[in-house]
Each structure stands twice: as C-alpha cells, then as structure tokens.
C-alpha positions as CSV (number, residue, x, y, z in Angstrom):
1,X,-27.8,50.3,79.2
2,X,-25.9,46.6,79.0
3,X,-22.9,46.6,81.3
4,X,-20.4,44.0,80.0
5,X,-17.0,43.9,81.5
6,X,-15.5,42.0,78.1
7,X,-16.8,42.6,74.2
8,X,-18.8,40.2,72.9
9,X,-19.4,39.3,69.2
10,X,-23.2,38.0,68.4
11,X,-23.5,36.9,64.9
12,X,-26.4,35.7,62.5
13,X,-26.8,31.9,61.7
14,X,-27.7,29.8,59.0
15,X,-30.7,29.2,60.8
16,X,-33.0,32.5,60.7
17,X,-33.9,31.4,64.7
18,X,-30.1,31.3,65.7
19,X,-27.7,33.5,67.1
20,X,-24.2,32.7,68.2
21,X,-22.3,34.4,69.9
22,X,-18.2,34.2,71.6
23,X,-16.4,36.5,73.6
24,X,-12.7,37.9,72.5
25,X,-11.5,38.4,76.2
26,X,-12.6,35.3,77.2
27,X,-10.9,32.3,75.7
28,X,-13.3,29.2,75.1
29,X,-16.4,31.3,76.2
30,X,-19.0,31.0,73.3
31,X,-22.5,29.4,72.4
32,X,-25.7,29.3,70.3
33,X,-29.4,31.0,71.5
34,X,-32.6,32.5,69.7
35,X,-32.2,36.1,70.2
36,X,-29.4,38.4,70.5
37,X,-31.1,39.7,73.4
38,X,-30.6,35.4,75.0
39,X,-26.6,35.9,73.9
40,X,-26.7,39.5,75.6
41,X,-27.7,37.6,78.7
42,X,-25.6,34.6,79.0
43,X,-23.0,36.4,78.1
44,X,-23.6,38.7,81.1
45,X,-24.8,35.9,83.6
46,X,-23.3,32.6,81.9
47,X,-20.1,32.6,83.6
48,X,-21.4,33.1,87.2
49,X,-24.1,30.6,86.7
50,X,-21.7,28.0,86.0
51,X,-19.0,29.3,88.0
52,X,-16.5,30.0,85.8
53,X,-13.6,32.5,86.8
54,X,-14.4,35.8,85.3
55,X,-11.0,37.6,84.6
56,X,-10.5,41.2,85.1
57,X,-12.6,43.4,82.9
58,X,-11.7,44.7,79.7
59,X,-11.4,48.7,80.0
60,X,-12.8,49.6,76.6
61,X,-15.5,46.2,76.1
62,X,-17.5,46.6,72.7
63,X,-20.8,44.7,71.6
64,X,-20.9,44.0,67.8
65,X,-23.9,42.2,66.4
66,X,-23.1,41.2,62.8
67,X,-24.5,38.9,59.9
68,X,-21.9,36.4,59.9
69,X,-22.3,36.0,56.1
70,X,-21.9,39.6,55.6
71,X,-19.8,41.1,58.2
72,X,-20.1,44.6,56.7
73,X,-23.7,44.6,57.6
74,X,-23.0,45.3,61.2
75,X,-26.6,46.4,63.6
C-alpha cells in the first residue's frame, strides 16, 4: 500500500527512461527520476529529506500515472 498525504501526478517523458512527476497540493514541489516507482519515493520522502514544510494532508490524496502525450491512457 503507498501512503501519501497529498496526490501526486507521475507522467511519461519524451525520454523512454524518464518520469516526471509534481504534486497538486503542494505548490513548487516537482521533479524528474527513472521509474515511477523513484517519483513514488521522493515524493513520499523528498520533502523531509530536504526539510521542507509538509502542509496538512490532503483528506482524499490520489496517485495518477499517465502518458503525458496521451493523458487518456492513464495505468
């Protein structure tokens, strides 16, 4: 189970080894790794290893993974 307090959007990249990925809750909070399962991770662990505030959770948080050139090809 992945226990996110915000949603987090991870989308396919140009680059077949890329995935970025950015946070709606979380203004500014975004970035680039080689898996989804690497964006899954900062996303979860990012903020406290760089000691960034982490606001108050999100009570409904989503995960989408999409192809960012076809967004209606969602995993």
């Amino acid at each position: 189970m992945i226990e996110l307090p915000y949603s987090l959007m991870i989308e396919t990249m140009e680059e077949p080894d890329y995935f970025g990925f950015y946070s709606p809750d979380l203004a500014g909070f975004s970035g680039v790794r080689h898996s989804a399962e690497d964006c899954l991770y900062q996303a979860k662990w990012g903020m406290k290893e760089q000691n960034l505030p982490v606001p108050a959770a999100n009570p409904d948080p989503t995960i989408v993974i999409q192809d960012a050139k076809n967004p209606s090809a969602a995993a």
